[in-house]
TITI-791242 format. One record per residue (C-alpha): x, y, z; residue in three letters. Coordinates in pm, 1 decimal, decimal comma, padded with zeros to 6 digits. Each point is the difference from the previous one (the first is absolute). Last residue first. Layout:
<recs>
+----------+----------+----------+------+
|        u |        v |        w | code |
+----------+----------+----------+------+
|        X |        Y |        Z |  ALA |
...
+----------+----------+----------+------+
</recs>
This chain:
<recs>
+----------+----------+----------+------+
|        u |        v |        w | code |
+----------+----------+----------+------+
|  00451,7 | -11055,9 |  01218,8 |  UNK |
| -00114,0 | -00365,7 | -00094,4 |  UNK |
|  00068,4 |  00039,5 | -00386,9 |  UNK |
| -00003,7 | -00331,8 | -00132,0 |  UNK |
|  00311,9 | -00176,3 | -00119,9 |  UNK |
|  00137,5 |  00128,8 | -00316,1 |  UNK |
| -00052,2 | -00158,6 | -00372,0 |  UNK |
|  00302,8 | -00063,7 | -00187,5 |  UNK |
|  00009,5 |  00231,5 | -00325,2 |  UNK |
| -00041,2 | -00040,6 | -00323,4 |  UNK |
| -00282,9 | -00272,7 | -00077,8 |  UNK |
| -00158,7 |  00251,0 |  00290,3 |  UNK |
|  00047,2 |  00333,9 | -00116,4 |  UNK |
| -00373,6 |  00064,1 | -00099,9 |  UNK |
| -00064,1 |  00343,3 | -00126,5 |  UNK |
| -00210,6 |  00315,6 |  00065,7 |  UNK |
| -00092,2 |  00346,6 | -00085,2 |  UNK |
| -00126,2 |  00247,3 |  00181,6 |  UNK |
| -00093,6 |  00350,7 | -00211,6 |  UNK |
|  00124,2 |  00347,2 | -00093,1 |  UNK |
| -00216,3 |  00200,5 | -00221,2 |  UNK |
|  00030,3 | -00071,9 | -00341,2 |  UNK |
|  00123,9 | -00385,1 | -00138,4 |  UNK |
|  00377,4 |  00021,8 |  00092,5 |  UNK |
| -00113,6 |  00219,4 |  00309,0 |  UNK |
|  00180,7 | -00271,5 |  00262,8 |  UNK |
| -00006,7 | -00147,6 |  00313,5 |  UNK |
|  00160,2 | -00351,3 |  00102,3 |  UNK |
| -00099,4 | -00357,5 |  00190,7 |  UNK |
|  00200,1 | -00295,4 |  00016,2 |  UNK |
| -00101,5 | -00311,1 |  00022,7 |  UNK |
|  00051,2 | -00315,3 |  00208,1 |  UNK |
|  00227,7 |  00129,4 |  00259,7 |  UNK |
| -00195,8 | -00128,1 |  00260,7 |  UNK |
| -00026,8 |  00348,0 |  00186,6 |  UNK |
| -00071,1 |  00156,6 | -00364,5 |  UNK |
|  00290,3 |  00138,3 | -00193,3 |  UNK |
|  00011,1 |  00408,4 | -00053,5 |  UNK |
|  00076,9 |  00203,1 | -00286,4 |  UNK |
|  00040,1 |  00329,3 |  00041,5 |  UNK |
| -00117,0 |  00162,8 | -00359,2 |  UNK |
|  00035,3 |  00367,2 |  00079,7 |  UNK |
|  00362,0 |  00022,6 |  00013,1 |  UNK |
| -00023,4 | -00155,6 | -00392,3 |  UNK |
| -00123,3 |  00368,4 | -00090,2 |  UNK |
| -00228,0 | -00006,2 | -00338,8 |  UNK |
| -00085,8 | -00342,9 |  00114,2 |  UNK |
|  00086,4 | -00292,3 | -00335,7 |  UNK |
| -00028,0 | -00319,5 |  00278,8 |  UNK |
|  00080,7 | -00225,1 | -00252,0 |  UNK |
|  00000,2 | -00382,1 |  00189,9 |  UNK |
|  00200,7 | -00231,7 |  00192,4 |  UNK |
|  00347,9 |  00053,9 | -00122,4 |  UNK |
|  00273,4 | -00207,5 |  00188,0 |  UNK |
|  00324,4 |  00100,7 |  00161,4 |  UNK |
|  00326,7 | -00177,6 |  00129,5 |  UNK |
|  00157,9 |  00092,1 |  00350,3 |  UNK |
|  00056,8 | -00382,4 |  00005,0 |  UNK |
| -00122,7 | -00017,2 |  00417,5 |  UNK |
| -00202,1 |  00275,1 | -00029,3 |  UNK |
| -00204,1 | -00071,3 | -00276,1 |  UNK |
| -00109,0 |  00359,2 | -00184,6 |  UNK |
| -00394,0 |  00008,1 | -00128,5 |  UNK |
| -00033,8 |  00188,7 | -00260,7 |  UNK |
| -00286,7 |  00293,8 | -00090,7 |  UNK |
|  00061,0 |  00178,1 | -00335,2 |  UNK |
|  00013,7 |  00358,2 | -00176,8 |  UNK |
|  00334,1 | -00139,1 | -00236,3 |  UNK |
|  00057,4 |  00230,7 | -00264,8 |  UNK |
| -00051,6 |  00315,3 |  00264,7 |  UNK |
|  00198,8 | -00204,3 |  00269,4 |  UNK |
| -00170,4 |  00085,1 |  00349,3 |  UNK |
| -00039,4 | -00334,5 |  00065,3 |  UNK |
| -00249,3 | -00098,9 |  00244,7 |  UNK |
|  00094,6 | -00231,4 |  00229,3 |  UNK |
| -00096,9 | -00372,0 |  00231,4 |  UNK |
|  00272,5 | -00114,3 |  00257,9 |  UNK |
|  00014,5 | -00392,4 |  00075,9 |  UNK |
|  00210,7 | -00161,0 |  00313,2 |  UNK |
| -00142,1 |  00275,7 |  00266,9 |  UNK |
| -00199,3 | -00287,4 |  00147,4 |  UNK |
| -00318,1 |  00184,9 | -00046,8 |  UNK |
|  00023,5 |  00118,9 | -00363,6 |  UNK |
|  00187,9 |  00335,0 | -00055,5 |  UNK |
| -00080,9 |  00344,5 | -00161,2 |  UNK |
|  00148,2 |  00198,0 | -00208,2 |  UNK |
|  00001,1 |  00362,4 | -00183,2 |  UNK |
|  00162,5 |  00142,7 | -00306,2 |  UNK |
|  00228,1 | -00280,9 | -00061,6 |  UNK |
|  00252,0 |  00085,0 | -00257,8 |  UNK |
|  00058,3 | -00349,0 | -00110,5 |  UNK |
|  00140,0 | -00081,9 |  00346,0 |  UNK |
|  00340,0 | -00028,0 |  00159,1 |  UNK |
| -00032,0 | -00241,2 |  00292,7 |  UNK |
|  00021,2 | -00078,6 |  00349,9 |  UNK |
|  00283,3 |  00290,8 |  00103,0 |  UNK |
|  00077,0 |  00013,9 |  00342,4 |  UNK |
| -00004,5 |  00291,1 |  00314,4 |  UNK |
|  00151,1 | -00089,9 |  00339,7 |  UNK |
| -00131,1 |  00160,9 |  00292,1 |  UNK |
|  00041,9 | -00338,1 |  00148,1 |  UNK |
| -00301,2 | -00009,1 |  00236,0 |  UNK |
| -00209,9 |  00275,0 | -00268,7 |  UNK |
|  00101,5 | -00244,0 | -00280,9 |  UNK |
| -00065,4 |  00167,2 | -00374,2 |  UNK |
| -00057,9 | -00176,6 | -00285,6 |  UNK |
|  00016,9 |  00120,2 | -00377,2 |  UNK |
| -00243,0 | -00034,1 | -00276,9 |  UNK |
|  00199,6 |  00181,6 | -00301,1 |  UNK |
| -00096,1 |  00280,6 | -00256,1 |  UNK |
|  00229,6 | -00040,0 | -00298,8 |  UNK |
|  00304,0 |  00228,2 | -00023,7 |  UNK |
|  00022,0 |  00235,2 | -00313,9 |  UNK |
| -00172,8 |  00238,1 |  00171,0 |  UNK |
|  00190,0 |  00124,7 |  00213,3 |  UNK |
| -00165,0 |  00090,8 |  00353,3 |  UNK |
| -00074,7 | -00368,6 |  00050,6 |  UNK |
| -00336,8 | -00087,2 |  00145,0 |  UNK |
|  00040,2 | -00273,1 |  00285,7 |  UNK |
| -00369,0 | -00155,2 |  00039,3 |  UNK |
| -00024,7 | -00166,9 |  00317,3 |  UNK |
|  00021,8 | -00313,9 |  00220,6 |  UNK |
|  00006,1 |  00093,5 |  00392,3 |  UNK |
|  00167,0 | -00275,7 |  00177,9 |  UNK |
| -00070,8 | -00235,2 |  00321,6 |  UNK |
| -00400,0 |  00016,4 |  00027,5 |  UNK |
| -00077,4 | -00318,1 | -00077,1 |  UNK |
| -00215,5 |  00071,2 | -00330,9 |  UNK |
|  00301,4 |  00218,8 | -00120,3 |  UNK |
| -00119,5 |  00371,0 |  00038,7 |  UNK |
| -00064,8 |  00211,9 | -00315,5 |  UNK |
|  00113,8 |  00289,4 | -00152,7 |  UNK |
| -00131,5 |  00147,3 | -00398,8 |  UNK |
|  00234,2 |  00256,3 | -00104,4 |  UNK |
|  00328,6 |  00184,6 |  00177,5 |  UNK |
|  00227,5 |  00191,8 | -00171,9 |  UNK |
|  00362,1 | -00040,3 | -00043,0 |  UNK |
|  00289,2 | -00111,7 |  00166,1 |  UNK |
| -00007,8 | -00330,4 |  00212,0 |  UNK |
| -00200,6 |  00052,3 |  00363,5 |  UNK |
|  00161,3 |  00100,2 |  00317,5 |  UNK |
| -00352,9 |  00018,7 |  00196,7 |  UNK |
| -00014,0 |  00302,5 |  00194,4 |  UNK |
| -00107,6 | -00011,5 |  00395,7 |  UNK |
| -00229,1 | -00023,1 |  00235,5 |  UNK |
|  00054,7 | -00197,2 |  00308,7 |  UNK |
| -00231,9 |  00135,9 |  00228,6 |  UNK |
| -00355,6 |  00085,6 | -00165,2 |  UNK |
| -00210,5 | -00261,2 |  00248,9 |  UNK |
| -00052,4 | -00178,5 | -00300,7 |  UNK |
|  00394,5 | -00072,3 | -00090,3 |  UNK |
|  00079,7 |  00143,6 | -00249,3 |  UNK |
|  00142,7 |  00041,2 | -00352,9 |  UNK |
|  00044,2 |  00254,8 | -00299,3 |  UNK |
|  00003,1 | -00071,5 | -00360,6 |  UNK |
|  00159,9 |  00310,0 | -00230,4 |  UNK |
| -00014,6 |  00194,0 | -00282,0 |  UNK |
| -00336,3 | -00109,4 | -00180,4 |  UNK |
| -00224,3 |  00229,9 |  00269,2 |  UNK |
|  00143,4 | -00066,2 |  00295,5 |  UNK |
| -00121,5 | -00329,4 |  00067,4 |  UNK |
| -00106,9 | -00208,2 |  00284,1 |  UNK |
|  00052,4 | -00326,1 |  00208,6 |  UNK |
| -00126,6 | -00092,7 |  00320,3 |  UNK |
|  00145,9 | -00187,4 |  00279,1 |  UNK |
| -00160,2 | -00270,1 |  00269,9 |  UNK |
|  00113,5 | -00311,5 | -00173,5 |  UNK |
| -00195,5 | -00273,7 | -00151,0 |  UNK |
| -00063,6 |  00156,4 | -00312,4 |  UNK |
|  00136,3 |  00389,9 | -00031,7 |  UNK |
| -00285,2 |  00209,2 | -00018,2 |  UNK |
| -00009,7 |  00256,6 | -00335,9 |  UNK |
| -00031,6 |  00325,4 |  00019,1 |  UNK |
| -00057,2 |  00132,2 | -00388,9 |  UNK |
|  00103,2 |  00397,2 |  00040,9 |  UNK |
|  00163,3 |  00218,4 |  00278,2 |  UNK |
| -00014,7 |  00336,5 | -00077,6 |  UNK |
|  00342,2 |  00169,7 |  00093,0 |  UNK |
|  00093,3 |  00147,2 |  00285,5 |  UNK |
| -00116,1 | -00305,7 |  00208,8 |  UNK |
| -00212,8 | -00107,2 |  00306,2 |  UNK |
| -00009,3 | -00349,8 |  00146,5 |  UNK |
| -00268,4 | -00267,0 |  00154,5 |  UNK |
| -00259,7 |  00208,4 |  00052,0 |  UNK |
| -00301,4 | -00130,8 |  00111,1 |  UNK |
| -00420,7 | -00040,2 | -00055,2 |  UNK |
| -00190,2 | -00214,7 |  00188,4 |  UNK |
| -00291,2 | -00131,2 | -00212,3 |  UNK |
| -00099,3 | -00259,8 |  00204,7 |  UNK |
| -00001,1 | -00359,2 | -00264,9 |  UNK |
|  00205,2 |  00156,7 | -00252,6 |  UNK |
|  00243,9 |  00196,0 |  00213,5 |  UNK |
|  00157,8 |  00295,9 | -00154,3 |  UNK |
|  00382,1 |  00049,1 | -00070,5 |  UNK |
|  00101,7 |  00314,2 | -00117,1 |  UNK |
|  00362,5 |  00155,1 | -00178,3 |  UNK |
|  00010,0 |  00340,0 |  00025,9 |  UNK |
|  00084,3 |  00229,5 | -00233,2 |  UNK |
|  00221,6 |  00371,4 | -00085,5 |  UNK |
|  00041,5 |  00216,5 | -00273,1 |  UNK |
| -00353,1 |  00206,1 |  00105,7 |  UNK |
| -00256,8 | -00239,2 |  00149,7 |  UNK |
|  00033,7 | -00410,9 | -00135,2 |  UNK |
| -00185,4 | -00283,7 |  00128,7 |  UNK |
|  00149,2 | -00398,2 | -00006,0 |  UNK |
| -00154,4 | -00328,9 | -00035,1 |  UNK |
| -00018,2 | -00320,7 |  00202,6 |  UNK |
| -00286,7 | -00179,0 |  00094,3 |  UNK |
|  00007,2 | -00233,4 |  00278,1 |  UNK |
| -00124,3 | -00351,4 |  00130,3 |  UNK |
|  00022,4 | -00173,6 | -00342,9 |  UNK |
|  00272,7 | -00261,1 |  00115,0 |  UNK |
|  00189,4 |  00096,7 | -00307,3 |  UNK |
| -00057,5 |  00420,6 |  00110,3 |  UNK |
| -00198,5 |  00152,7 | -00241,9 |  UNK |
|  00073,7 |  00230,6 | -00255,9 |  UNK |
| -00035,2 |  00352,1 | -00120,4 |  UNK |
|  00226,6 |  00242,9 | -00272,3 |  UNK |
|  00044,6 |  00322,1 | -00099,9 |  UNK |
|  00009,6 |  00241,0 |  00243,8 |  UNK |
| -00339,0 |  00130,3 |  00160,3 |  UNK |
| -00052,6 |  00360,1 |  00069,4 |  UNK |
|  00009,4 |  00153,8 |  00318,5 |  UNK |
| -00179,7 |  00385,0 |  00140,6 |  UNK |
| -00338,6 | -00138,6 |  00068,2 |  UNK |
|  00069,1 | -00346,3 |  00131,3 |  UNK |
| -00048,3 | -00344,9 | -00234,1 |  UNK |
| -00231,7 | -00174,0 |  00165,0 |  UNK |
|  00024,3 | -00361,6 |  00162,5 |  UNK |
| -00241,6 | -00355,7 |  00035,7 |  UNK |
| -00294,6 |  00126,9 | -00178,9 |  UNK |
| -00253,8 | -00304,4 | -00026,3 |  UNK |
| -00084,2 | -00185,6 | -00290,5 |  UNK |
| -00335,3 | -00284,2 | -00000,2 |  UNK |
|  00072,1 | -00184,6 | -00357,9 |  UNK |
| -00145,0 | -00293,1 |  00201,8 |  UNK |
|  00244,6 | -00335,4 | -00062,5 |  UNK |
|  00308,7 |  00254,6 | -00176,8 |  UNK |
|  00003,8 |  00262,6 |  00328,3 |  UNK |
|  00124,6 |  00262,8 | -00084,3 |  UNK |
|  00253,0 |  00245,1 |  00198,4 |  UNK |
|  00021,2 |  00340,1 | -00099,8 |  UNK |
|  00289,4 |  00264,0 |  00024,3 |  UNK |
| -00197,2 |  00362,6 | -00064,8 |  UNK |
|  00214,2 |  00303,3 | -00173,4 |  UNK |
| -00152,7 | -00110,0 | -00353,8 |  UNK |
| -00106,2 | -00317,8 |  00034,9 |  UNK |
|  00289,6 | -00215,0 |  00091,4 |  UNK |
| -00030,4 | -00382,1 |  00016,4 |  UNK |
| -00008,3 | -00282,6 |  00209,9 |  UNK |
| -00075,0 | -00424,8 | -00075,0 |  UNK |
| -00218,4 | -00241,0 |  00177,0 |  UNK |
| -00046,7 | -00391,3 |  00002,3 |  UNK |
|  00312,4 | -00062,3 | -00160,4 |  UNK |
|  00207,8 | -00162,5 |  00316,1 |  UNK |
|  00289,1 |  00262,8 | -00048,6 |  UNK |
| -00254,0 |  00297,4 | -00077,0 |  UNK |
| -00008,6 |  00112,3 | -00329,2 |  UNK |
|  00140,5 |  00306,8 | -00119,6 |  UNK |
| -00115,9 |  00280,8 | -00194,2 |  UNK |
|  00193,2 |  00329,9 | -00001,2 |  UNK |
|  00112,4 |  00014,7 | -00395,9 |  UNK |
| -00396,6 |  00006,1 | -00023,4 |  UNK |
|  00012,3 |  00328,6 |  00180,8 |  UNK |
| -00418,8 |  00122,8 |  00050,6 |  UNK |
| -00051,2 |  00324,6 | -00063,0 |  UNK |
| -00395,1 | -00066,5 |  00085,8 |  UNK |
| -00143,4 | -00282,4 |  00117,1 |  UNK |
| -00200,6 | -00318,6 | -00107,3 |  UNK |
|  00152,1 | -00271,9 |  00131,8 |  UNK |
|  00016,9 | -00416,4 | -00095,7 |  UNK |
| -00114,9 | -00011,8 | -00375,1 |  UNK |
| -00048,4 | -00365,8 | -00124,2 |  UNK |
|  00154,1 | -00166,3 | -00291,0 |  UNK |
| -00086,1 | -00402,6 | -00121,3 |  UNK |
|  00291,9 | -00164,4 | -00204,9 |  UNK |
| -00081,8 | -00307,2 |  00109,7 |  UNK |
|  00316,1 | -00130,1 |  00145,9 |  UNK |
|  00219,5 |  00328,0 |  00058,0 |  UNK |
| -00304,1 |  00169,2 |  00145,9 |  UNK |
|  00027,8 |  00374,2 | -00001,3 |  UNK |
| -00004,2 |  00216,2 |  00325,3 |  UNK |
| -00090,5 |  00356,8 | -00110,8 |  UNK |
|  00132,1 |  00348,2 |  00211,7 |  UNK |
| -00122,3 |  00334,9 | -00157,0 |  UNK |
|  00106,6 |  00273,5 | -00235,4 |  UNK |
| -00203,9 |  00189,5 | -00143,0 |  UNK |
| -00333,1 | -00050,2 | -00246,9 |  UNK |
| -00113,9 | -00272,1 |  00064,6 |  UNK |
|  00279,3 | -00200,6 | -00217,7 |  UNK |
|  00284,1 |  00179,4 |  00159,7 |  UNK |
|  00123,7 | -00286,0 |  00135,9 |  UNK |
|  00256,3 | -00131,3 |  00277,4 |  UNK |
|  00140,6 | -00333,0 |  00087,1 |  UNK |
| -00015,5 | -00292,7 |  00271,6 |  UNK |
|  00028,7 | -00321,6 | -00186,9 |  UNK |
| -00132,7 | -00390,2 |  00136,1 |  UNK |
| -00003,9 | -00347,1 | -00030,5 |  UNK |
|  00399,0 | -00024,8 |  00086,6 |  UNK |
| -00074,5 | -00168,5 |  00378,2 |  UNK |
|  00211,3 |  00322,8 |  00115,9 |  UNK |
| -00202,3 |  00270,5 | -00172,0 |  UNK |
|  00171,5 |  00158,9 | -00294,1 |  UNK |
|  00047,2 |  00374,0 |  00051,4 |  UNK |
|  00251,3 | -00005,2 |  00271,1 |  UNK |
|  00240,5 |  00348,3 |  00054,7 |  UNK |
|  00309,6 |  00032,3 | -00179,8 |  UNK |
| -00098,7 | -00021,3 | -00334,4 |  UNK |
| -00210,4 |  00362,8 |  00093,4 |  UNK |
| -00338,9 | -00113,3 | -00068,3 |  UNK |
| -00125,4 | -00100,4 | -00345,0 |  UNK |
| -00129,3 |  00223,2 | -00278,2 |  UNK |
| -00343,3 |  00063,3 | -00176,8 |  UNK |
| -00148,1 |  00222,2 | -00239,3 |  UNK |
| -00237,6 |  00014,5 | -00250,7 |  UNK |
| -00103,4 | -00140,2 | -00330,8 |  UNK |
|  00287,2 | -00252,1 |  00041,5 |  UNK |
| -00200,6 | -00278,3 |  00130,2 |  UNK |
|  00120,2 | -00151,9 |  00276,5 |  UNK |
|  00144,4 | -00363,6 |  00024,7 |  UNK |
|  00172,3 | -00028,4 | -00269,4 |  UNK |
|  00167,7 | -00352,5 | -00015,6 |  UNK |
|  00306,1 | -00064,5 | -00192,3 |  UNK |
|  00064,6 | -00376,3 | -00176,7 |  UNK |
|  00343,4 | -00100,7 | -00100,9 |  UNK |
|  00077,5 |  00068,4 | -00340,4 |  UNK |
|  00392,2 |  00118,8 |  00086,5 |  UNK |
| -00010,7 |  00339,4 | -00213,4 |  UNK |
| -00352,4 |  00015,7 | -00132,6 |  UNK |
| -00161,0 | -00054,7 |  00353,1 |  UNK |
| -00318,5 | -00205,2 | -00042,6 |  UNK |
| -00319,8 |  00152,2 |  00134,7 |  UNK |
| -00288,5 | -00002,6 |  00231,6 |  UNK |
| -00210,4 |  00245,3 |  00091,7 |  UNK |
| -00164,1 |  00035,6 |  00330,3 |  UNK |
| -00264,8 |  00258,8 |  00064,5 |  UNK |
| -00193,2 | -00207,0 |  00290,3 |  UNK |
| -00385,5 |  00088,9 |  00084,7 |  UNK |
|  00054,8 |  00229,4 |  00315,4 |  UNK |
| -00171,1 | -00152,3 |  00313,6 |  UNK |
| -00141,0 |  00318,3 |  00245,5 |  UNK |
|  00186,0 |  00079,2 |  00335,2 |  UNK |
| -00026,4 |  00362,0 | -00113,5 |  UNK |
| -00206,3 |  00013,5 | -00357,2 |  UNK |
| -00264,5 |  00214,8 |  00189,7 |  UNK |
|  00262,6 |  00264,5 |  00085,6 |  UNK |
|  00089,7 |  00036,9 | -00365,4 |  UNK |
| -00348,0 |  00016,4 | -00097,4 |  UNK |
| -00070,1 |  00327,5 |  00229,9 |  UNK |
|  00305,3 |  00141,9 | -00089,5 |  UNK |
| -00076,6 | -00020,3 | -00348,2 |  UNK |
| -00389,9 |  00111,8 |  00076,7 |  UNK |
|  00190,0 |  00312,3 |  00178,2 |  UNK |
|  00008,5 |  00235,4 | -00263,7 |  UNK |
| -00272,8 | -00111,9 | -00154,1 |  UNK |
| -00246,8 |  00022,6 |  00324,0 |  UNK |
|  00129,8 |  00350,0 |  00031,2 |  UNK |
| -00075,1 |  00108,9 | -00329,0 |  UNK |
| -00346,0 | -00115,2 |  00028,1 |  UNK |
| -00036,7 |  00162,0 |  00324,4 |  UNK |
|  00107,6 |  00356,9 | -00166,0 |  UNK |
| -00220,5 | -00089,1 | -00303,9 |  UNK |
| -00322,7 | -00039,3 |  00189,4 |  UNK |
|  00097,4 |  00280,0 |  00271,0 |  UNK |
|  00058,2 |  00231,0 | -00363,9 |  UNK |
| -00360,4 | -00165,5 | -00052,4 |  UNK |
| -00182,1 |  00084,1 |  00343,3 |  UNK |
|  00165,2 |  00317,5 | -00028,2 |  UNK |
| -00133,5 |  00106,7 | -00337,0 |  UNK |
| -00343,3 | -00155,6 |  00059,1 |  UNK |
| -00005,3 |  00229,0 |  00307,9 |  UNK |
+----------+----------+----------+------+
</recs>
């Protein structure tokens, strides 16, 4: 008996260590996270960097398509594996001040997206679509991946932040979906014979965009009429955006040779005309303040592992900071809604971290983000 009663003893111990991490990581939901900034001056221009988590573990921003920074500019929407695995934080921008929003398994961080007024966001968790609210932490299942599908790549919310869009794969073929935010009404808008990857709504019209893989950008209209191959410039495809107003897709043309720099070109759905808005440094990835009239980079140039900002109007370019990522795709910069700093990833100090920097002697602030 004194054998069982202490192999029980040791059994129950074990069990309470195995899940005392998952017990503290649950109790640290909703808690106030003393802030990890550091601050520092960037060697090559001197102007001051802000890391805002600490490099001891991980953590990444959403997809630079979808919102991290919440539209008054106090807040960022990001994921950590600081408890352990990965899970959704909100960080103060003002104070500094972290606080962990889910605590699920499998959960996407590339998925994360706030809502358009800021006040909730959605994520995958494994085969589950969540919606969270930001005021209560309360999440409710809104979808479920089916038995038999896999998800693509890719998840994003409409602008008016009514519908999520994301597409499921079986066999060579996909879907793309649309589920309902506030019902949970699932649809689908299209199929394909490909997988259909990184949907993205077109603002103020009723179309979609999406890839095929890096070969191609397809368009829409919502209802799935209408689709059809974009006539993009030779090459590959990188980083795509649309303009603020909806009227052009700006992406990342990739030349097959080499020799060629990496460009931002423009592409008119109306006019199906495609334009060239500037040769870059070798941009790796982009993104663009709110007006479209600033882009943000990361060079992929070995000798030169950098973030500049490229002026439209000039085409000229300006290094912010060393970014010095082991892949420059992974650094996505992004600009906040008032275009007052831009934000970046890298694993220059260990495991990849948020970073930070304010553009705002450089670049003409935008007018607040109302959508």
């Amino acid at each position: 008996m004194a054998g069982t009663a202490s192999r029980a003893s040791r059994r129950a111990f074990l069990a309470f260590a195995l899940a005392a991490p998952r017990l503290a990581a649950q109790s640290q939901k909703g808690a106030a996270l003393a802030p990890e900034w550091l601050r520092y001056q960037d060697p090559t221009t001197e102007l001051e960097v802000v890391r805002l988590t600490d490099p001891a573990y991980s953590s990444a921003l959403p997809a630079y398509y979808n919102r991290a920074v919440a539209r008054n500019n106090t807040g960022l929407l990001y994921g950590s594996d600081r408890t352990g695995q990965p899970q959704a934080f909100r960080i103060d921008l003002k104070t500094g001040e972290a606080r962990q929003l889910t605590e699920v398994a499998e959960l996407d961080v590339a998925s994360l997206a706030l809502s358009s007024d800021s006040r909730s966001f959605c994520c995958f968790a494994g085969r589950s679509l969540l919606h969270v609210s930001l005021a209560t932490l309360r999440q409710r299942e809104i979808y479920r991946i089916p038995d038999g599908w896999e998800r693509c790549p890719g998840m994003s919310l409409t602008p008016d932040g009514a519908h999520a869009l994301f597409a499921e794969r079986r066999g060579e073929g996909s879907r793309l979906r649309a589920v309902s935010l506030a019902q949970g009404i699932s649809s689908t808008a299209i199929e394909a014979r490909f997988a259909i990857e990184h949907p993205l709504a077109r603002p103020g019209r009723d179309q979609i965009l999406y890839r095929q893989t890096g070969e191609a950008l397809w368009l829409m209209d919502a209802s799935g009429a209408n689709n059809r191959r974009l006539k993009l410039a030779a090459g590959r495809i990188g980083s795509v955006l649309w303009s603020p107003d909806g009227k052009n897709i700006q992406y990342l043309n990739l030349p097959d040779d080499p020799a060629q720099l990496n460009a931002i070109r423009e592409f008119s759905p109306d006019a199906a005309a495609d334009r060239l808005v500037a040769k870059t440094s070798q941009f790796a990835c982009f993104g663009a303040n709110r007006d479209a009239s600033v882009f943000v980079g990361a060079s992929a140039n070995r000798s030169s592992p950098t973030v500049l900002l490229l002026l439209r109007i000039t085409r000229r370019e300006f290094t912010l900071c060393e970014h010095k990522a082991a892949n420059p795709e992974t650094v996505a910069p992004v600009f906040s809604p008032d275009s007052r700093r831009v934000i970046f990833q890298s694993d220059r100090d260990g495991h990849p971290a948020i970073y930070s920097v304010h553009v705002d002697r450089l670049v003409e602030p935008t007018e607040a983000d109302t959508g």
